[in-house]
Structure formats: C-alpha cells, structure tokens
N, CA, C and O atoms as a DFTB+ gen file, in Angstrom:
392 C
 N C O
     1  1     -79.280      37.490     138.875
     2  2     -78.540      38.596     139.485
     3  2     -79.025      38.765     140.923
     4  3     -80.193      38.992     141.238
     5  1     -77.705      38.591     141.992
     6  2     -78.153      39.405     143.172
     7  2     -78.792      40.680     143.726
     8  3     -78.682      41.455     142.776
     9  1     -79.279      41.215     144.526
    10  2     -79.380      42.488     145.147
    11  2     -77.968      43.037     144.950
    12  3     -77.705      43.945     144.161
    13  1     -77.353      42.605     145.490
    14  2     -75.591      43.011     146.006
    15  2     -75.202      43.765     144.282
    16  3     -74.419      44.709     144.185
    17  1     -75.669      43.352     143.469
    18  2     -74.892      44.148     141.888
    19  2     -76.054      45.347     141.646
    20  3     -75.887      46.397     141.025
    21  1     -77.284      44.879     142.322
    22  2     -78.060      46.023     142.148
    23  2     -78.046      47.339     142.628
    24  3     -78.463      48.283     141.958
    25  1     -77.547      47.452     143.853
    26  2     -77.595      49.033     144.992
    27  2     -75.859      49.368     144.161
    28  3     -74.926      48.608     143.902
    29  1     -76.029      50.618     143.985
    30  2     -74.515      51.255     143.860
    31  2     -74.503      51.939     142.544
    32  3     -75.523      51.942     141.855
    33  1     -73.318      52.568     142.119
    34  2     -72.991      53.421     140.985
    35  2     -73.526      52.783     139.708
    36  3     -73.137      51.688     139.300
    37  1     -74.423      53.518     139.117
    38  2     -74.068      52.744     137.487
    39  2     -74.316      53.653     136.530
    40  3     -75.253      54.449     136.465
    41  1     -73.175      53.439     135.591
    42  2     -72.746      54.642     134.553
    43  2     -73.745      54.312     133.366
    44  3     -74.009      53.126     133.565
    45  1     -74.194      54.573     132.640
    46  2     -74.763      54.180     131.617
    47  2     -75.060      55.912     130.506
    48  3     -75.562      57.028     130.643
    49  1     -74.309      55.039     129.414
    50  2     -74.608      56.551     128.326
    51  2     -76.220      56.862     127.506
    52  3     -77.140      56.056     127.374
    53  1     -76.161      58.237     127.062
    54  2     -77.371      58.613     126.916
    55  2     -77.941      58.125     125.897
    56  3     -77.498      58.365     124.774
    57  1     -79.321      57.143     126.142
    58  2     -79.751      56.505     124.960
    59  2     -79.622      54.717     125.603
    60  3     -80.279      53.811     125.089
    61  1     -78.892      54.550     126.499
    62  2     -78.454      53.343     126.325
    63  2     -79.293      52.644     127.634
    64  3     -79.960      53.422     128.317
    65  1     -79.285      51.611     127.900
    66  2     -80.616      51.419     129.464
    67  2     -79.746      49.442     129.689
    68  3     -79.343      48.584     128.903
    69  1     -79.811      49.527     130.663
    70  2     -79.168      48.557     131.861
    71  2     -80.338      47.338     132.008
    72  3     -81.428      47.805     131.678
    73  1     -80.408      46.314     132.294
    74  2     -81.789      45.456     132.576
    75  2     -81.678      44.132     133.900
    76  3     -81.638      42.913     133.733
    77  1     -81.656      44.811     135.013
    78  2     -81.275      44.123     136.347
    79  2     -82.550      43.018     136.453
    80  3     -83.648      43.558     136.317
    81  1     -82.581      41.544     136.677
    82  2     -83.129      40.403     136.291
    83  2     -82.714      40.072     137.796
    84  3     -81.544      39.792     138.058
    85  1     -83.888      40.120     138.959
    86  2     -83.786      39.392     140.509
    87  2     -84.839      38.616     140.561
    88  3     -85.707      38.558     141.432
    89  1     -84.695      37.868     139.339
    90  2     -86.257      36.201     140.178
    91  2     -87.247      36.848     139.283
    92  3     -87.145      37.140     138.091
    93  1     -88.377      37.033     140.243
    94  2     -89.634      36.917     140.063
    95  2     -89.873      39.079     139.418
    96  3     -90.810      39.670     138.882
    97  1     -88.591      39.491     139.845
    98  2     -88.550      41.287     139.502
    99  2     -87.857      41.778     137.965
   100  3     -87.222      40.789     137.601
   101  1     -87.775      42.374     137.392
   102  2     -86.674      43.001     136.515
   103  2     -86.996      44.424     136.527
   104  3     -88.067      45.017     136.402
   105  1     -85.839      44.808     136.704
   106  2     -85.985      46.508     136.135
   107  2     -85.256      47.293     135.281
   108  3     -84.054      47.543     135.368
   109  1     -85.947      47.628     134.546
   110  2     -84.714      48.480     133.367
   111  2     -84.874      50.166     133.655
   112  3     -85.886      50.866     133.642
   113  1     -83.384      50.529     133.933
   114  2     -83.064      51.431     133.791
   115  2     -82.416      51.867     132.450
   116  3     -81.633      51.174     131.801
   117  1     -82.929      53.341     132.063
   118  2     -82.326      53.976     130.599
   119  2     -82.169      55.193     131.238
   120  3     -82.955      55.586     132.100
   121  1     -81.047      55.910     130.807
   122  2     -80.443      57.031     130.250
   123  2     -81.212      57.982     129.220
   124  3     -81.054      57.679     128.038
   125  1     -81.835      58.834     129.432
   126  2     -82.188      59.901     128.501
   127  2     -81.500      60.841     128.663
   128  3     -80.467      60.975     129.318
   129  1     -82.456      61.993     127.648
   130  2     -81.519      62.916     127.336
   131  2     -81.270      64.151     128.523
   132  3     -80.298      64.906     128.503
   133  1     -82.385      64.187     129.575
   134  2     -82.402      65.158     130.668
   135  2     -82.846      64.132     132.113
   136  3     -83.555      64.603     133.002
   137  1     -82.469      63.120     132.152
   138  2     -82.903      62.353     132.828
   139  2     -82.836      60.713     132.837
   140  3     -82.119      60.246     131.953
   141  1     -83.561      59.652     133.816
   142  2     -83.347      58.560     134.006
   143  2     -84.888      58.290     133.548
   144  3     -85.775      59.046     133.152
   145  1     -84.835      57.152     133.729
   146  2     -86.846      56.212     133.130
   147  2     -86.473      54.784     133.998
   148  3     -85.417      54.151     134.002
   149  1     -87.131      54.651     134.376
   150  2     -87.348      53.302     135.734
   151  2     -88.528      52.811     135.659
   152  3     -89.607      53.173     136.128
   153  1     -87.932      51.183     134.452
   154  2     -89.487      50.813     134.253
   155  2     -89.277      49.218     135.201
   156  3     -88.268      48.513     135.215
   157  1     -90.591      48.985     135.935
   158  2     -90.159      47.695     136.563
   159  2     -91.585      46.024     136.383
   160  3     -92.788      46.079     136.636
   161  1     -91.173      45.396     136.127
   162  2     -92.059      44.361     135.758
   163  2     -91.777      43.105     136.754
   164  3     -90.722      42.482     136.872
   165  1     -92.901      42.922     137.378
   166  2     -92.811      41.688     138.503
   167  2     -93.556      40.773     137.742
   168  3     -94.589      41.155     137.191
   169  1     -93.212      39.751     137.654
   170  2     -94.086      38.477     137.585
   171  2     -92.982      37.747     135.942
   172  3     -91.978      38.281     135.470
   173  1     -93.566      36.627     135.526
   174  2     -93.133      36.459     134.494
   175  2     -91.694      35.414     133.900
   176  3     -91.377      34.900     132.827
   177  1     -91.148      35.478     135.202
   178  2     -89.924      34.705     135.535
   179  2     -89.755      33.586     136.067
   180  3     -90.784      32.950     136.296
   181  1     -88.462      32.977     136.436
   182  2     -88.882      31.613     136.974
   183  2     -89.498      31.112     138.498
   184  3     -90.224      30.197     138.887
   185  1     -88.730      32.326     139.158
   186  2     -89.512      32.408     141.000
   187  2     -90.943      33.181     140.651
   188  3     -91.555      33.655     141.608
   189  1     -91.289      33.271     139.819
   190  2     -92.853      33.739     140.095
   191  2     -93.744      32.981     140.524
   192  3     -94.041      31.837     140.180
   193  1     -94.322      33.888     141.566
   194  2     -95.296      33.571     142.649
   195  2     -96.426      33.678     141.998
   196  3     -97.282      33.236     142.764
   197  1     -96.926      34.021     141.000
   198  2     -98.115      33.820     140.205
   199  2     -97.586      33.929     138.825
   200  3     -97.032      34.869     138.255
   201  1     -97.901      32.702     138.418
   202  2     -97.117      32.325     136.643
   203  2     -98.589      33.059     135.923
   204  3     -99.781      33.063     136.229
   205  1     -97.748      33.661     134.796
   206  2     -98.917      34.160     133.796
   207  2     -99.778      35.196     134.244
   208  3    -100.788      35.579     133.652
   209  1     -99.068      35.892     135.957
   210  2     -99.644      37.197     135.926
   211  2     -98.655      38.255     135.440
   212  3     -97.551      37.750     135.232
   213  1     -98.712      39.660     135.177
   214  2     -97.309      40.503     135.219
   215  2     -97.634      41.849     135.194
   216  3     -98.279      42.400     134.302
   217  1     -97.106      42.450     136.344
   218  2     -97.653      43.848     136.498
   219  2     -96.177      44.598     135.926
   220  3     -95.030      44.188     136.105
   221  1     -96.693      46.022     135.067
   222  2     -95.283      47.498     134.393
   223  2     -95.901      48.601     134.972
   224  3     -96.815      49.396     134.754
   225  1     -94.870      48.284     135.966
   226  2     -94.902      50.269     136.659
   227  2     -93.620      50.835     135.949
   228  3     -92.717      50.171     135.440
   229  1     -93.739      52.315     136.028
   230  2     -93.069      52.850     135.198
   231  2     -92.653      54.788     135.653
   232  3     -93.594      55.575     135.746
   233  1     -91.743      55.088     135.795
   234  2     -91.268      56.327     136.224
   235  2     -90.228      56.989     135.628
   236  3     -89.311      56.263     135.244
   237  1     -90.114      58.189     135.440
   238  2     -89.294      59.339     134.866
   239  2     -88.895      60.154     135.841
   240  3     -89.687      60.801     136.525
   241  1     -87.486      60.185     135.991
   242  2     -86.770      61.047     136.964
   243  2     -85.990      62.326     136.305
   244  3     -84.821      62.129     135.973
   245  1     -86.533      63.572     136.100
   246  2     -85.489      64.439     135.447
   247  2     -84.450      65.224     136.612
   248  3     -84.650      66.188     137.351
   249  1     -83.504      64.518     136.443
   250  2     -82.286      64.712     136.794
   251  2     -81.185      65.853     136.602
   252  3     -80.717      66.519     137.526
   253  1     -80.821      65.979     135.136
   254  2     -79.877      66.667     134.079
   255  2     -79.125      65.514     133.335
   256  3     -79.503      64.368     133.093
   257  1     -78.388      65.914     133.150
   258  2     -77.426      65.195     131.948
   259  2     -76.342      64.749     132.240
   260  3     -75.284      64.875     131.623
   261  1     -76.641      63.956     133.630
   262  2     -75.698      63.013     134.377
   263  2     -75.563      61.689     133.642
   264  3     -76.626      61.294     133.165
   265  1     -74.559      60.952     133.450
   266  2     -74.636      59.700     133.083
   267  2     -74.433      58.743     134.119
   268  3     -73.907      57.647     133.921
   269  1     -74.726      59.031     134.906
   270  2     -74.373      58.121     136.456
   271  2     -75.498      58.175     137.475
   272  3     -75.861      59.248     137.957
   273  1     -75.962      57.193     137.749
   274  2     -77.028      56.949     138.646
   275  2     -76.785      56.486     140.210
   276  3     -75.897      55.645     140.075
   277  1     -76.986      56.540     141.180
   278  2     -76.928      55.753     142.455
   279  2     -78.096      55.399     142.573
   280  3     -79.011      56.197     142.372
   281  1     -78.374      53.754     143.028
   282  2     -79.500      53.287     143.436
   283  2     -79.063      52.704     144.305
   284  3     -77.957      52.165     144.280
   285  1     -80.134      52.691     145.600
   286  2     -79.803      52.338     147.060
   287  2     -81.206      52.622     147.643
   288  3     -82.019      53.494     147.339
   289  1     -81.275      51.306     148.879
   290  2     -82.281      51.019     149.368
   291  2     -82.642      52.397     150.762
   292  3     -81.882      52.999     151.520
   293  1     -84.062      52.438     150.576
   294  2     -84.562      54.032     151.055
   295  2     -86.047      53.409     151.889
   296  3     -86.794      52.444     151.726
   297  1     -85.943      54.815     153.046
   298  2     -87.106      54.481     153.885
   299  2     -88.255      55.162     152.942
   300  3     -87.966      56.094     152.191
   301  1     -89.570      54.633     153.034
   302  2     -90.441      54.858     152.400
   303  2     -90.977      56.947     153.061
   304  3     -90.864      57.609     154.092
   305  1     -91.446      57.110     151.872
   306  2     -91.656      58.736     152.637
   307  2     -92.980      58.556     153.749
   308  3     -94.131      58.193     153.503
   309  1     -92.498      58.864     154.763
   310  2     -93.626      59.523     156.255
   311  2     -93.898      60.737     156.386
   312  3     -93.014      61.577     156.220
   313  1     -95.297      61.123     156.741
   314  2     -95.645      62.532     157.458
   315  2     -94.890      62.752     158.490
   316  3     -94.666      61.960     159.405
   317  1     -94.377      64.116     158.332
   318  2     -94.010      64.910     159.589
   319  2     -94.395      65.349     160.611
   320  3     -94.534      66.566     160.485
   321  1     -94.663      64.994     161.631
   322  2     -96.080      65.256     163.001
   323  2     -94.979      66.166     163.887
   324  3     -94.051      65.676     164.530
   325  1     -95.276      67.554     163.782
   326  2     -94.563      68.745     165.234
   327  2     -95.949      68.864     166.245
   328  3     -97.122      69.196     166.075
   329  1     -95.043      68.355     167.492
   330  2     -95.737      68.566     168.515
   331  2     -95.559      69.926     169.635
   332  3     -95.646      69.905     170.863
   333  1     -95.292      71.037     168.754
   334  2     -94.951      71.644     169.079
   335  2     -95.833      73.139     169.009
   336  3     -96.918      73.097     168.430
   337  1     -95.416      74.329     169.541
   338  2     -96.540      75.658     168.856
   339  2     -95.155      75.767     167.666
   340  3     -95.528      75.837     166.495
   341  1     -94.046      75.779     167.835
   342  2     -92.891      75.885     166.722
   343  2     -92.225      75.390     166.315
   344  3     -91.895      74.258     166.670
   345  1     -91.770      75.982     165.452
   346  2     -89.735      75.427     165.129
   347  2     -88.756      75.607     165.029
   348  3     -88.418      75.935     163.892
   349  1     -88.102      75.559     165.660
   350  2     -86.742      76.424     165.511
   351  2     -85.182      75.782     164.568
   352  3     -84.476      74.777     164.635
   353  1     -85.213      76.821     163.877
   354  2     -83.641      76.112     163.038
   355  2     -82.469      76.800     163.958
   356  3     -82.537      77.938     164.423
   357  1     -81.662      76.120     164.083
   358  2     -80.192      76.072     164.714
   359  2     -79.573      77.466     163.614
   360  3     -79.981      77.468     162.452
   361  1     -78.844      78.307     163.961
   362  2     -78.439      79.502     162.599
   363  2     -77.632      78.410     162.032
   364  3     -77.682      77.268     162.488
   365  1     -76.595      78.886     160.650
   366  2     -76.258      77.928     159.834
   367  2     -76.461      76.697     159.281
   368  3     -75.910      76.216     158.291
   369  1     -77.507      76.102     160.175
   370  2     -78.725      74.688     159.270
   371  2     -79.860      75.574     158.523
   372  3     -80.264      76.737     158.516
   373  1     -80.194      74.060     157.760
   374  2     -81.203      74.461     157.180
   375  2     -81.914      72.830     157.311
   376  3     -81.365      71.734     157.422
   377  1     -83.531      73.264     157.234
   378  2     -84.401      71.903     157.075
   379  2     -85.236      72.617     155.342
   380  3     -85.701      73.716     155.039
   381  1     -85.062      71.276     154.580
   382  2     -85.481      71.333     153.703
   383  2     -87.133      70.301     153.609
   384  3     -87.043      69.097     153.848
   385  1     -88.399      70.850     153.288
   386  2     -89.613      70.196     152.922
   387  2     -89.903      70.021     151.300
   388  3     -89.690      70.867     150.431
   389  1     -90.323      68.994     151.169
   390  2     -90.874      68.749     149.866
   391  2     -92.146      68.161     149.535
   392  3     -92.472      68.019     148.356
C-alpha cells in the first residue's frame, strides 16, 4: 500500500479496525466504542531496515462516537516563544492553547 490510500477519510464501524501495510511500517487503526486506538509496528516486513528487530507503539484517541476518521500528515508540536510584554486578540478571534 501507498501513502496516497493512507492520508484521507476512513469510515470504519465500531468494533471493526483497518490495517494500512507501507514496507517496513503497518498501522492498525480500530474503532471503539468512544473513540479511535492507533497501534503502529515498524520493522518485520519485507523493506526492513533491520530484519528481526520490531518496535509497538500504541495510542488511544477519545474522540466520541464518530465512525469516521481523517488522517493527514501534521507539523510536529513546537513551543510558542512571545517576544513581546503582550498579546493582543483581534475582537471576534480567538487563539486557542493546549
């Protein structure tokens, strides 16, 4: 499987989990009952760059009780540096921190 089938909409019902296979990566996505689970395993395949190693990372996204996911490629999170004494919001914006 390409990248290209990987980024974009995917419906999947609750209970049921997807298993995207890129080389040397796989990741399975499942559907729960308040949320998504994003488990990913590198190594193990036929482009593996080290045969007979294999690392499982693994994550829980509670979402709600969407059956539809978007996955799409994202800048990694950076600190926010104000060089400033303030900040000012524009009226009718808002800046959201997390």
């Amino acid at each position: 499987m390409d990248w290209d089938n990987l980024f974009g909409k995917h419906q999947i019902s609750n209970g049921n989990f997807k298993i995207f296979d890129l080389g040397c990566l796989t990741l399975e996505l499942k559907s729960e009952k308040e949320g998504w689970s994003l488990k990913s395993t590198v190594g193990g395949n036929g482009d593996n760059p080290m045969p007979g190693k294999t690392a499982d990372t693994g994550e829980y996204f509670q979402t709600g009780k969407s059956n539809s996911v978007v996955i799409a490629p994202a800048l990694p999170e950076k600190p926010l540096v104000f060089k400033s004494s303030r900040l000012t919001i524009l009226p009718g914006e808002k800046l959201t921190f997390f």
